[in-house]
VOTORLO-543683 format. One line per 2 residues: number of its first residue (from 1); their letters; for each residue x, y, z of C-alpha. Coordinates in nm, 4 decimals, padded with zeros to 6 digits. Example, Ala and Ser with C-alpha at 12.3 -4.5 7.8 and 13.67 -1.06 7.14 Angstrom:
2
1	AS	01.2300,-00.4500,00.7800 ~ 01.3670,-00.1060,00.7140
! end
This chain:
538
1	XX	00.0000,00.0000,00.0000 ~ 00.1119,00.3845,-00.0301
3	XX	00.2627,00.5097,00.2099 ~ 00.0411,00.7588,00.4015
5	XX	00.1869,00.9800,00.6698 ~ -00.0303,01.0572,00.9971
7	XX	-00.0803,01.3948,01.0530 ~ -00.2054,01.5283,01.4321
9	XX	-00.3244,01.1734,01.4903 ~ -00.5388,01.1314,01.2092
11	XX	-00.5146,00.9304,00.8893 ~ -00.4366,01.1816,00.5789
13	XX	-00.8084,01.1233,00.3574 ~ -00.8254,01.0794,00.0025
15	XX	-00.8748,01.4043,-00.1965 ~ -01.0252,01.2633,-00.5065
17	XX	-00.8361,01.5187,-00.7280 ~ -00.5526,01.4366,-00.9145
19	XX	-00.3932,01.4007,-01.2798 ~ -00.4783,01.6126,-01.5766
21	XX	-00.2854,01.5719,-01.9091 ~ -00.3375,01.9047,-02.1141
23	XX	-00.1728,02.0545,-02.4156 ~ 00.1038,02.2505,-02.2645
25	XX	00.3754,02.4817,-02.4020 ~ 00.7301,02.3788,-02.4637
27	XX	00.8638,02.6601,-02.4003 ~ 00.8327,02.9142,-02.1575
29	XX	00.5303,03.2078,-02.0673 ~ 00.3283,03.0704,-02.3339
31	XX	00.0914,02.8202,-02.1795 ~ -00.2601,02.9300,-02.0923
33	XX	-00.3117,02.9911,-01.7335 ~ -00.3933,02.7117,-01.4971
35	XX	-00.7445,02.5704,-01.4019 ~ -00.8989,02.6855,-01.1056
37	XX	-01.0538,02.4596,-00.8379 ~ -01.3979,02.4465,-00.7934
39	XX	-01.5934,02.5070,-00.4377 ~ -01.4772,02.3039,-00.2077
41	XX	-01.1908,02.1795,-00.3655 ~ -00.9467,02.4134,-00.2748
43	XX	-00.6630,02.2463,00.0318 ~ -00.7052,02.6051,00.1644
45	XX	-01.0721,02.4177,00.3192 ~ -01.4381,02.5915,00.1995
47	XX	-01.3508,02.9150,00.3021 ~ -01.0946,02.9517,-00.0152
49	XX	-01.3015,03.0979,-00.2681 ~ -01.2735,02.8974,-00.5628
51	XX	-00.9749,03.0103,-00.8694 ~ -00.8868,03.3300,-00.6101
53	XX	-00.5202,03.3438,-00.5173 ~ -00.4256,03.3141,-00.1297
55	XX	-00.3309,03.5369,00.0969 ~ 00.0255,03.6714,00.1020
57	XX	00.0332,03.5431,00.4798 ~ -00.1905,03.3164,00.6453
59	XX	-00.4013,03.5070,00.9013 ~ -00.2836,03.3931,01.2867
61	XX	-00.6604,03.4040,01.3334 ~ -00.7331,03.1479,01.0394
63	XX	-00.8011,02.7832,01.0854 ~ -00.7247,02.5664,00.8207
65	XX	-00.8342,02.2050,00.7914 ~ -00.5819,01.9424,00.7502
67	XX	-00.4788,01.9189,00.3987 ~ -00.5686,01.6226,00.2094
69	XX	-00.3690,01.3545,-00.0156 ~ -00.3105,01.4743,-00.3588
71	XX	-00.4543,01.2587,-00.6218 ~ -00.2312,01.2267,-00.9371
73	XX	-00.1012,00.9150,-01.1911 ~ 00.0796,00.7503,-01.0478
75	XX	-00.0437,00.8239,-00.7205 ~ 00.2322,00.9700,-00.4960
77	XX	00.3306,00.6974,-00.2540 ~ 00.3649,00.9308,00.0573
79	XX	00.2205,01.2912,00.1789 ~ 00.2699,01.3987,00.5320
81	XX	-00.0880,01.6688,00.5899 ~ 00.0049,01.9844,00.7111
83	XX	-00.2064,02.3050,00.7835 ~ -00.2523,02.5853,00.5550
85	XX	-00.3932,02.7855,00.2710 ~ -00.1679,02.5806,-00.0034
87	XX	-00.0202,02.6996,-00.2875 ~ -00.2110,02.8478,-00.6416
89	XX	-00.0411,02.9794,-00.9610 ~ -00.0500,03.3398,-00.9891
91	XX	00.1301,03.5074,-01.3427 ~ 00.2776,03.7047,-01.0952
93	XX	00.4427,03.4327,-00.9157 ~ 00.8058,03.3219,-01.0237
95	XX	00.9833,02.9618,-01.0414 ~ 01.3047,02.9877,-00.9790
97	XX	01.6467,02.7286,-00.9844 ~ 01.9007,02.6856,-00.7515
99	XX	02.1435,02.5472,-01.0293 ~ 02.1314,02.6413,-01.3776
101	XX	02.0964,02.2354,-01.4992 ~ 01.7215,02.2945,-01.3911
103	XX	01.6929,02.5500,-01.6520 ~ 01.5181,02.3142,-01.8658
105	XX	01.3107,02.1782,-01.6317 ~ 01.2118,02.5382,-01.5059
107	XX	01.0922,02.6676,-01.8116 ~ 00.8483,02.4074,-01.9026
109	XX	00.6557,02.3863,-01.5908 ~ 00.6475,02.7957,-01.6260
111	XX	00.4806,02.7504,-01.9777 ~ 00.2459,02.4949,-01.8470
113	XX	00.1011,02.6760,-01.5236 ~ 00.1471,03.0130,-01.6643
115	XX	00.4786,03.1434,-01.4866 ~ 00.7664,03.3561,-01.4784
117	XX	01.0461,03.1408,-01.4960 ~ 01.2948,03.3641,-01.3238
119	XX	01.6166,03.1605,-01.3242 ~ 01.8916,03.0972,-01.0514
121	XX	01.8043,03.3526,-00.7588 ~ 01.8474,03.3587,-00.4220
123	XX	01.6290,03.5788,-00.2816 ~ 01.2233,03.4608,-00.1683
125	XX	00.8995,03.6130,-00.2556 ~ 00.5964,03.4644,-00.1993
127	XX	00.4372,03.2461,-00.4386 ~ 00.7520,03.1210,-00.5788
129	XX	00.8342,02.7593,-00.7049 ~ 01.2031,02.6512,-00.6540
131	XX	01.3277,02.3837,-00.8165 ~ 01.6241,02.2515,-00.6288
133	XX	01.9249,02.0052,-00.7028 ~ 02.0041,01.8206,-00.3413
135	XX	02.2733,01.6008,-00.5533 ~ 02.2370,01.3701,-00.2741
137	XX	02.4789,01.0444,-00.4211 ~ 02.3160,00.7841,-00.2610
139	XX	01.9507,00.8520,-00.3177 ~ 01.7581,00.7325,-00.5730
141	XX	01.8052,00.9850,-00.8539 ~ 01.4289,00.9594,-00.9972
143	XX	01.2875,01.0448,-00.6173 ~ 01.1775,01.3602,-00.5024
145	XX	01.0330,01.6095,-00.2497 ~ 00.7770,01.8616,-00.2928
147	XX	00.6960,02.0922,-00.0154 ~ 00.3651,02.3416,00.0233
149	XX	00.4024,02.5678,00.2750 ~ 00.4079,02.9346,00.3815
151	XX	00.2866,03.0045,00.0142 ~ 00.5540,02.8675,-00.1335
153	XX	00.6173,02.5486,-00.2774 ~ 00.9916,02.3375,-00.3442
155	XX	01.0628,02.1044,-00.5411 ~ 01.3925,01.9150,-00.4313
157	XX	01.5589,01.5854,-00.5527 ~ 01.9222,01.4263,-00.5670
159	XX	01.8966,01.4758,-00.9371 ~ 01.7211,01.6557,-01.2616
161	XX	01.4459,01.3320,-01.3193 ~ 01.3695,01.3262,-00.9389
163	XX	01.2918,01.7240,-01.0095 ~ 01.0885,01.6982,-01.3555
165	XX	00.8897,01.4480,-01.1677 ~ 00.8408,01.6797,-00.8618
167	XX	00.6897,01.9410,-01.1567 ~ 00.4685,01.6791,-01.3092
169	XX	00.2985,01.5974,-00.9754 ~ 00.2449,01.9884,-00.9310
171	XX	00.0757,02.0129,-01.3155 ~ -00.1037,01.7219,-01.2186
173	XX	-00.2215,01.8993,-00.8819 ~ -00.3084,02.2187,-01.0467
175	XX	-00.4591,02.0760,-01.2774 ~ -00.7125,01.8423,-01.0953
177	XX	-00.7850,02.1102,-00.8189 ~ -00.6565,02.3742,-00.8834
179	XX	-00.4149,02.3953,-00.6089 ~ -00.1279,02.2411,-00.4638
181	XX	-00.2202,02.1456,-00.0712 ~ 00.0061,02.2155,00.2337
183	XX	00.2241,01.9126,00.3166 ~ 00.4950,01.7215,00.1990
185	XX	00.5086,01.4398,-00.0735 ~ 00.8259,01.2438,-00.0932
187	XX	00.7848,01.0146,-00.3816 ~ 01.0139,00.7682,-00.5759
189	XX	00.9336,00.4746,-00.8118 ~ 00.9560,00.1303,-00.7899
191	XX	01.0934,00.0141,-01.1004 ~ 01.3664,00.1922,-01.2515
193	XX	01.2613,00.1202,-01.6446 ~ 00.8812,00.2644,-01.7510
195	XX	00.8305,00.2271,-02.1080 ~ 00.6398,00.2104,-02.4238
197	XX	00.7415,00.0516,-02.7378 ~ 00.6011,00.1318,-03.0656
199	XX	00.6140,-00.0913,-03.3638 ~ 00.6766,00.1970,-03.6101
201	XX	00.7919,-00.0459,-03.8528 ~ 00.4588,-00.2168,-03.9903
203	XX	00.2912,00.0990,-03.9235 ~ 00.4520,00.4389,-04.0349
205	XX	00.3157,00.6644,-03.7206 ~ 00.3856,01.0607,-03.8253
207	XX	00.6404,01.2322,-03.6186 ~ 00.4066,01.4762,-03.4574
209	XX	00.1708,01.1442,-03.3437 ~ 00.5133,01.0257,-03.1740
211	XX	00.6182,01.3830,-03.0250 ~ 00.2175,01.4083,-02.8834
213	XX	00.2945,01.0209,-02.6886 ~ 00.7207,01.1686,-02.5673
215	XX	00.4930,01.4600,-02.4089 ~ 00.1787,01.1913,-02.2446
217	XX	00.4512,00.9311,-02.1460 ~ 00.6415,01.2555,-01.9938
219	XX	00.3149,01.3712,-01.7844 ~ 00.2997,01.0062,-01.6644
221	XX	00.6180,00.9741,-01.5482 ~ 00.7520,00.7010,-01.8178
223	XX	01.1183,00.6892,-01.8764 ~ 01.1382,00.4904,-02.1688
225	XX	01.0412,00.5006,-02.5315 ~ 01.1101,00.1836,-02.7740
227	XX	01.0866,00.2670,-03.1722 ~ 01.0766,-00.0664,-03.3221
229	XX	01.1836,00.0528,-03.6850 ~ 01.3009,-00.2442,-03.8857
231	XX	01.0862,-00.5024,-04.0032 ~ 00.9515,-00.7280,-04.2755
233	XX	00.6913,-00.4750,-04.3775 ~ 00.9586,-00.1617,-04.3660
235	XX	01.2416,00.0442,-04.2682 ~ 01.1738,00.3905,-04.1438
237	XX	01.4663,00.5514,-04.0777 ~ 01.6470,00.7103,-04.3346
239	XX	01.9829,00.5624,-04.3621 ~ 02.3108,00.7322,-04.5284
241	XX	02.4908,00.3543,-04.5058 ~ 02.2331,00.1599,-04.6422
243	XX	01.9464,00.4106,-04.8435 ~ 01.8405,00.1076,-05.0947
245	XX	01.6706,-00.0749,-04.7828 ~ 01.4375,00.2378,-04.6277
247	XX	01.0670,00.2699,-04.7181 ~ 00.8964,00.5454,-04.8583
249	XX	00.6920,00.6142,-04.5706 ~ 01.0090,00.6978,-04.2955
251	XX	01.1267,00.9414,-04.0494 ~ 01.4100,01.1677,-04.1783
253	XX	01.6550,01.1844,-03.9473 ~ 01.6150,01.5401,-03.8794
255	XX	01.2618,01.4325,-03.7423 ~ 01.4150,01.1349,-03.5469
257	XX	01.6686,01.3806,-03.3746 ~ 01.3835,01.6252,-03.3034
259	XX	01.1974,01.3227,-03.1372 ~ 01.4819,01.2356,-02.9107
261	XX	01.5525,01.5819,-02.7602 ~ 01.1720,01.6063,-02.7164
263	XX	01.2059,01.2616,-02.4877 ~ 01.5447,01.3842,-02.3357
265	XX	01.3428,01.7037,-02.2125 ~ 01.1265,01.4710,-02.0288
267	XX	01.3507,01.2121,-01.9210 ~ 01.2917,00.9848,-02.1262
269	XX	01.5201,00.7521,-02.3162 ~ 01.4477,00.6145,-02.6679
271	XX	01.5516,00.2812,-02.7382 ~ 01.6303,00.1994,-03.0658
273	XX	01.5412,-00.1415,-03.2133 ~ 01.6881,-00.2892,-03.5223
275	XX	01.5389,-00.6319,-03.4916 ~ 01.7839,-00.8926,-03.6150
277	XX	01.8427,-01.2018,-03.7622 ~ 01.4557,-01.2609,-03.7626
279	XX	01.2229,-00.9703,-03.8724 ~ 01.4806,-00.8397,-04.1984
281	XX	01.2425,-00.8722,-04.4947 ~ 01.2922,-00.4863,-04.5443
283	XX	01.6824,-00.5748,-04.5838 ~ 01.6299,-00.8694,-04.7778
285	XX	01.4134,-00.6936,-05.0486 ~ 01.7344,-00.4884,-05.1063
287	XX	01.9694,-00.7904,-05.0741 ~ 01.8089,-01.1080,-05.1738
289	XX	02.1161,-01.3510,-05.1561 ~ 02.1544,-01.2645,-04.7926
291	XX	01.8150,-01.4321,-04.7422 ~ 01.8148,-01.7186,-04.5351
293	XX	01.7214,-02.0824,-04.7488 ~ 01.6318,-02.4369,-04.6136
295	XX	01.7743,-02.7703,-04.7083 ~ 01.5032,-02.7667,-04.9895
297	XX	01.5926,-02.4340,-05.1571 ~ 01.2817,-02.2938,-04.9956
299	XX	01.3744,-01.8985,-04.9033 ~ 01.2529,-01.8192,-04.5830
301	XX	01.0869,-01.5108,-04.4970 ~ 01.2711,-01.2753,-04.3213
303	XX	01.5086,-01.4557,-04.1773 ~ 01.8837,-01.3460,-04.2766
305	XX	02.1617,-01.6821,-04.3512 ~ 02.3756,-01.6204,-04.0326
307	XX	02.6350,-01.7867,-04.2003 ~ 02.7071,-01.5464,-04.4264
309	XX	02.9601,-01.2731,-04.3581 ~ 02.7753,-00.9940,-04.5382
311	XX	02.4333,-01.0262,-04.3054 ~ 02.6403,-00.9486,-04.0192
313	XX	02.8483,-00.6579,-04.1822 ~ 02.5028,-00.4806,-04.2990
315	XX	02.3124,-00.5158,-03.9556 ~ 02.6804,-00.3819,-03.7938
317	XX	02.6755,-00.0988,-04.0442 ~ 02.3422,00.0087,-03.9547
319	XX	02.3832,-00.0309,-03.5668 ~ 02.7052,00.2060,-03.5889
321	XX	02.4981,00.4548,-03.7976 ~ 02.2275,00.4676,-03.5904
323	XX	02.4095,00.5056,-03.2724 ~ 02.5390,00.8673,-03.3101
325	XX	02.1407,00.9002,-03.3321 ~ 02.0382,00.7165,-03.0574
327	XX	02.2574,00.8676,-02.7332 ~ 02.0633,00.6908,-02.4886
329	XX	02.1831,00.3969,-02.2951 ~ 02.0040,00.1201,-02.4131
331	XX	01.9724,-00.0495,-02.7490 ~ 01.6979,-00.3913,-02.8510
333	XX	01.8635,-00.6295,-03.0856 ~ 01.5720,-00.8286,-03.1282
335	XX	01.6780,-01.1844,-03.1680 ~ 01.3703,-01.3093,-03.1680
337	XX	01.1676,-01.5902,-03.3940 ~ 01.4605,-01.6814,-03.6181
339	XX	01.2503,-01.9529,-03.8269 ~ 01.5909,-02.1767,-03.8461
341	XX	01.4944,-02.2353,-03.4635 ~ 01.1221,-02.2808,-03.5285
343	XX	01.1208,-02.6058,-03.6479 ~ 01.1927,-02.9640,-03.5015
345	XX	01.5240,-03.0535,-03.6084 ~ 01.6750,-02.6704,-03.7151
347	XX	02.0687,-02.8945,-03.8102 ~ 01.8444,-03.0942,-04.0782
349	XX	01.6515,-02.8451,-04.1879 ~ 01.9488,-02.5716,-04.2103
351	XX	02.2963,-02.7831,-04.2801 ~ 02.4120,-02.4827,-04.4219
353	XX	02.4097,-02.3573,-04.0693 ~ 02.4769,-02.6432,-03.9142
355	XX	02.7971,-02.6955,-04.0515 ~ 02.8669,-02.3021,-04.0028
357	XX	02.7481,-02.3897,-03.6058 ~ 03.0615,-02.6673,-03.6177
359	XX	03.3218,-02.4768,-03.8206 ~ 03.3111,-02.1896,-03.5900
361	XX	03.2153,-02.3595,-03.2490 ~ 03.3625,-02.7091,-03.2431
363	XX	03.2209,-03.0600,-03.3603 ~ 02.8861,-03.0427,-03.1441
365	XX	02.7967,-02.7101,-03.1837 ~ 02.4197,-02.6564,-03.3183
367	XX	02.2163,-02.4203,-03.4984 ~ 02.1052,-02.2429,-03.1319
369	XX	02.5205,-02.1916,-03.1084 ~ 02.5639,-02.0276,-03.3947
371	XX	02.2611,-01.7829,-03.3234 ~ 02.3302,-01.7013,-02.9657
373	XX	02.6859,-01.6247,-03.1507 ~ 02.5125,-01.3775,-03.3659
375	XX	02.3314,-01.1860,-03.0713 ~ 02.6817,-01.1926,-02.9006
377	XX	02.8165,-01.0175,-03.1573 ~ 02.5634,-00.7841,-03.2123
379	XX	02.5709,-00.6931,-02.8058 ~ 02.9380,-00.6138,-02.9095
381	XX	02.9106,-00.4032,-03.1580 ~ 02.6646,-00.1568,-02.9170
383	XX	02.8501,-00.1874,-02.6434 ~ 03.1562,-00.0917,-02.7941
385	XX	02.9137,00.2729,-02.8348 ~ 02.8607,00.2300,-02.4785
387	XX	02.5045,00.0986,-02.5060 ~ 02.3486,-00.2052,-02.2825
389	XX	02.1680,-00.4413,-02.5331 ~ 01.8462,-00.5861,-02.4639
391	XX	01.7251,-00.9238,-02.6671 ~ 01.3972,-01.0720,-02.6578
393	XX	01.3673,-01.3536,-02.4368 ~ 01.3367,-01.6310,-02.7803
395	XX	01.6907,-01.5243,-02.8323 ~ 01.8041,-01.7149,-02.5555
397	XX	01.8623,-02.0926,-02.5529 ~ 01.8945,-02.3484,-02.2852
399	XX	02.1602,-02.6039,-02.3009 ~ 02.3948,-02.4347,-02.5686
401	XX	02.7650,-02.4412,-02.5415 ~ 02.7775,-02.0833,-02.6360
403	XX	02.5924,-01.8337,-02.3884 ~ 02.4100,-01.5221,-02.4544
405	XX	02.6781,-01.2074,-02.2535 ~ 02.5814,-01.1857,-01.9319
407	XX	02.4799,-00.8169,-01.9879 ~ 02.2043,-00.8768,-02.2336
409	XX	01.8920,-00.7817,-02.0572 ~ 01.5970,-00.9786,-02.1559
411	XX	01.2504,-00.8536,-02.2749 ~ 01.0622,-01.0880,-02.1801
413	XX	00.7618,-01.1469,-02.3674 ~ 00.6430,-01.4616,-02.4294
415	XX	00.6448,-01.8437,-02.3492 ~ 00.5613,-01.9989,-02.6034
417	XX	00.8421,-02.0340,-02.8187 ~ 00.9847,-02.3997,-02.8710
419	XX	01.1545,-02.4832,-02.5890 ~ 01.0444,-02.2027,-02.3806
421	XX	01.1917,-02.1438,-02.0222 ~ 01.0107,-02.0313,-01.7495
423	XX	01.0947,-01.7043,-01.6278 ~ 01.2794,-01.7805,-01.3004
425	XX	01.5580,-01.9793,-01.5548 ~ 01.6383,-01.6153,-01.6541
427	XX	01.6601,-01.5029,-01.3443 ~ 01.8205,-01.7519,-01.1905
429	XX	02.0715,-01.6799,-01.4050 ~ 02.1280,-01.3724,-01.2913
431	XX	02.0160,-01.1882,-01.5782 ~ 01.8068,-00.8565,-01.5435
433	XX	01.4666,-00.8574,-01.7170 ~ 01.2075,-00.6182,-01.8371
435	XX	00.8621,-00.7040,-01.8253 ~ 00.6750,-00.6934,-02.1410
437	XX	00.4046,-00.9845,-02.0862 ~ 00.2354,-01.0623,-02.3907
439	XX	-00.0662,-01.1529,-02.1677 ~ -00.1259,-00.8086,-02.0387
441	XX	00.0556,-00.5775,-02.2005 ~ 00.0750,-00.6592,-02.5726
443	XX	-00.1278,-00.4032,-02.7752 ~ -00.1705,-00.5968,-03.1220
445	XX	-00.3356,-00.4210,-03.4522 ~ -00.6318,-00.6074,-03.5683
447	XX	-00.6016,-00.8728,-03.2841 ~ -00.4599,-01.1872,-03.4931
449	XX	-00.3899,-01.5237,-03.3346 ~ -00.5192,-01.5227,-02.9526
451	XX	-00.4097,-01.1388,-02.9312 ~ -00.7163,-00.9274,-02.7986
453	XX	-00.6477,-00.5611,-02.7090 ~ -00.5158,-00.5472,-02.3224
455	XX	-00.7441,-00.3405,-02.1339 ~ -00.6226,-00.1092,-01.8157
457	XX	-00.8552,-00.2635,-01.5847 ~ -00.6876,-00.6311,-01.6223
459	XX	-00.3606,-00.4593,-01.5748 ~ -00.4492,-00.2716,-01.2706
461	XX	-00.6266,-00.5604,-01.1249 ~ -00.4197,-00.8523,-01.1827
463	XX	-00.0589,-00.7234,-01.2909 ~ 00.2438,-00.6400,-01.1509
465	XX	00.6402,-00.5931,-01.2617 ~ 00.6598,-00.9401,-01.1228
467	XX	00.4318,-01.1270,-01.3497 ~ 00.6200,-01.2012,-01.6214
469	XX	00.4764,-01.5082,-01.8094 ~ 00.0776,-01.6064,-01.7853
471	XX	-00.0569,-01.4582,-01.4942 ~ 00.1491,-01.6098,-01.2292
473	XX	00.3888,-01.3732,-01.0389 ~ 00.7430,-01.5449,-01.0189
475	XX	00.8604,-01.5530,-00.6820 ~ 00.9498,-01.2131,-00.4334
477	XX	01.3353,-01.2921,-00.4421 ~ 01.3728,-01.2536,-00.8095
479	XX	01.2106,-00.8255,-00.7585 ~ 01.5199,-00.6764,-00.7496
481	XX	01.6427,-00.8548,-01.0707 ~ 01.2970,-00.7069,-01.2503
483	XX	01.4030,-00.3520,-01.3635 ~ 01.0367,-00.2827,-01.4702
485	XX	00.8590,-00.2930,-01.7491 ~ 00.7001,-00.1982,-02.0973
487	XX	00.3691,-00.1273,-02.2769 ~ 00.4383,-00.2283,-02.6169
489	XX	00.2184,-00.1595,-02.9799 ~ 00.2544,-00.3898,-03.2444
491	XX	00.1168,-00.3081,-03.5904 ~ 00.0598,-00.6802,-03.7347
493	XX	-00.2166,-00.5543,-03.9129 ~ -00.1483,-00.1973,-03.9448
495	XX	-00.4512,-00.1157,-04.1083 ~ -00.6675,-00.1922,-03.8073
497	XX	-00.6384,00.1103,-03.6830 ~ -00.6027,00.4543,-03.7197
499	XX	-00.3475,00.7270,-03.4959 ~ -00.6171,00.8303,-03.2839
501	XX	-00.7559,00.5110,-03.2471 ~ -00.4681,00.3606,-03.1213
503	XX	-00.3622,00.6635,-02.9159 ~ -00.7654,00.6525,-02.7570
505	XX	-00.6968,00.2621,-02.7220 ~ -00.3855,00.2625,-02.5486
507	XX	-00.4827,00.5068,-02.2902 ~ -00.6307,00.3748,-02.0281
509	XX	-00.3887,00.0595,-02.0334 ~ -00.0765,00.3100,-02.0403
511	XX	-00.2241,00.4869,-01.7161 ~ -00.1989,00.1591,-01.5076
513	XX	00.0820,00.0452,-01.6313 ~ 00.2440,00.3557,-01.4855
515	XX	00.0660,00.3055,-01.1529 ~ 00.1782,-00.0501,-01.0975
517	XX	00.5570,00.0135,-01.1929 ~ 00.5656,00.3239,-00.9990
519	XX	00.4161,00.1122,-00.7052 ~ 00.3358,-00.2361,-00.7521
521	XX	00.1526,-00.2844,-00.4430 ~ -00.2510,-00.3281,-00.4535
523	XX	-00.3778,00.0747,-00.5024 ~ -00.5670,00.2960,-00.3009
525	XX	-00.8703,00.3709,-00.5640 ~ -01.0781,00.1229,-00.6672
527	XX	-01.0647,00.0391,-01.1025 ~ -01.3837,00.2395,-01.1233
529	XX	-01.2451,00.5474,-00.9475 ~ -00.8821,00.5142,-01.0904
531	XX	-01.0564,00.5301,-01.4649 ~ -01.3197,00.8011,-01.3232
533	XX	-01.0262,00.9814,-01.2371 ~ -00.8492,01.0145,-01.5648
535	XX	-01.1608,01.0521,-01.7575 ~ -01.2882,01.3446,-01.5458
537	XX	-00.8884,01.5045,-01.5673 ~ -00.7808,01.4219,-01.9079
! end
């Protein structure tokens, strides 16, 4: 459960205010002003007439009631009550930095609540908003501290994300009730990776439709953003290494680099995915004798022959292009449903690559070897860019002489692969995993197969970082090994759906996602009053 300080012997109530997502300026001074709280609403108590500023001192003759528990998404996981009038933007009032590496940070929540962002000053006036670096080493850097009091209100964390999610809990305040109530929240997530993943390779989505999701995953306190751009349906990037292999429809990279400062602004980290040796039929089109062929002669679709030199030195070529693009820390190589390793016997099927498996690995290597070879290679070529790779969990193998690097995080996704491993293998392992169970959190186009369109109630309900596979939560020891989790969007039938739909479709599911990685443990509100919530604030 939250966390929820006692304040003069009584148990802080629930406000019933909270989150509001609203188009917002990125800049500074340009946002419309703030919404004002309606009767009653106000943590000043009744006699606060509704969207009037406070006081410039409390009166010592005024009572105020006990403030109440701010209501936002994700819900704040502690708030110690306090007495007193709260805190309201004014266009008067000023936020203001105590280090210049705010600056960023300070300007955008001045757009939003209608500001004058100020800069690095020292002196006090009431009303301000002070965004403070603590640089506190050994604190989480994503926590926080927000404190409403005296008509003032600080924002304080051990580092800039801690901060930017200190100002997204204030939007989310003003904008639910129109004021910020007395107290303290000290607030910190759970899980350390929040994503969503977009399949923008079946599906060309426009770069202002991405931009519009950096700026809702931002609000919601998501770090992460996967762009899943290669596939057998298309290529989307432009590329100066490789230009025969992109599709028509495709970011420039002028839009891609616009897209990544956008995230950076808001903490968040785009992970690039080049999905490989599985999932190439965009590369293939351009270079057919790299495409992968069975015993028979039979080409097989999308699959690259691993064996051959020149798959690996076009997949390397693209991942060292891309990488001056991609700064963040983290990079997907895919490595997932290679058809040589859907079948029953992959060495009979493929002795092309079974006899690659054995020249390179020694008399009893198999087809598994060789692949798990290919990843390993592919890890080395990002991390020599300084990126951690992530593979799908069907990229790993049980019982193979050659092992995936131990770094490889694993996205896990699915169990039913041939062969499939239960999650604990992975972590028993010792390998960290992301969360991205197909059960719950798979957002397909069209719904082919068993795939029906996750809704936020079953993920509220019923998941948590933990479960992984199914609906079974792998054991309590294995948390810390869990790094979070991801949303994910695939386009198999990209047609299905439009933009909007899918940006109307995936709301409600993104919104608990966020709650349960933020805090995992069973929430406050009820499923009817967590969706009330962000239908009445949205």
């Amino acid at each position: 459960m939250p966390v929820v300080a006692v304040a003069a012997g009584a148990l802080v109530a629930a406000s019933g205010v909270g989150l509001g997502l609203w188009a917002s300026s990125d800049g500074d001074g340009t946002a419309a002003g703030p919404t004002t709280a309606t009767a009653g609403e106000s943590p000043g108590g009744p006699d606060e007439a509704a969207g009037t500023a406070p006081e410039a001192s409390p009166s010592p003759s005024r009572s105020y009631p006990l403030s109440r528990m701010p209501r936002t998404i994700p819900a704040v996981r502690e708030h110690t009550a306090e007495r007193g009038p709260g805190w309201r933007p004014a266009r008067t009032h000023r936020v203001v930095v105590s280090d210049g590496a705010l600056a960023d940070e300070g300007r955008l929540i001045a757009g939003e609540l209608g500001l004058t962002y100020a800069g690095e000053r020292d002196d006090e006036r009431h009303g301000d908003l002070r965004l403070v670096l603590n640089r506190d080493a050994g604190a989480n850097p994503e926590s926080y501290t927000m404190t409403v009091r005296g008509g003032r209100v600080t924002v304080s964390g051990p580092g800039e994300a801690g901060v930017f999610y200190g100002t997204r809990t204030l939007k989310q305040e003003i904008r639910g009730a129109g004021a910020a109530p007395e107290g303290v929240v000290r607030d910190e997530p759970a899980k350390q990776r929040r994503g969503l993943m977009l399949d923008i390779a079946r599906k060309h989505f426009t770069a202002g439709w991405i931009e519009d999701r950096i700026r809702e995953l931002g609000d919601l306190k998501f770090n992460e953003l996967g762009l899943h751009f290669s596939d057998d349906q298309g290529f989307r990037i432009e590329s100066d290494t490789h230009p025969e292999i992109v599709s028509e429809d495709r970011l420039t990279k002028a839009q891609v680099k616009k897209i990544v400062d956008l995230a950076a602004s808001r903490h968040i980290t785009v992970v690039p995915e080049i999905d490989s040796p599985g999932h190439l039929g965009a590369v293939i089109a351009a270079h057919p004798d790299l495409q992968l062929r069975d015993a028979n002669g039979r080409a097989v679709r999308g699959a690259v022959d691993i064996s051959e030199a020149g798959a690996a030195e076009i997949v390397d070529d693209l991942l060292d292009e891309y990488a001056g693009l991609f700064p963040g820390g983290r990079w997907h190589l895919g490595g997932d449903e290679y058809q040589a390793l859907v079948v029953s016997d992959p060495e009979a099927s493929f002795p092309g690559l079974a006899a690659a498996a054995r020249e390179r690995y020694g008399p009893g290597a198999t087809v598994e070897d060789l692949a798990t070879g290919w990843l390993n290679d592919r890890a080395a070529t990002v991390r020599a860019h300084g990126r951690t790779p992530r593979a799908w969990n069907d990229g790993f193998f049980r019982g193979t002489s050659v092992r995936g690097a131990k770094d490889i995080e694993v996205a896990y996704w699915t169990g039913k692969e041939i062969g499939a491993r239960q999650p604990a293998e992975y972590l028993d392992e010792g390998r960290r995993v992301v969360n991205y169970n197909d059960e719950f959190l798979y957002y397909v186009l069209g719904e082919p197969l068993t795939f029906v369109y996750p809704t936020g109630r079953r993920i509220y309900e019923q998941w948590t970082p933990r479960v992984l596979r199914g609906t079974t939560a792998v054991p309590s020891r294995y948390d810390d090994r869990i790094l979070g989790g991801s949303f994910a969007v695939w386009c198999d039938l990209a047609g299905s759906q439009t933009e909007d739909q899918v940006a109307a479709g995936i709301r409600l599911p993104l919104r608990a996602t966020v709650q349960k990685l933020w805090d995992p443990e069973r929430p406050e509100l009820s499923w009817a009053e967590f969706r009330a919530l962000a239908d009445r604030l949205d």
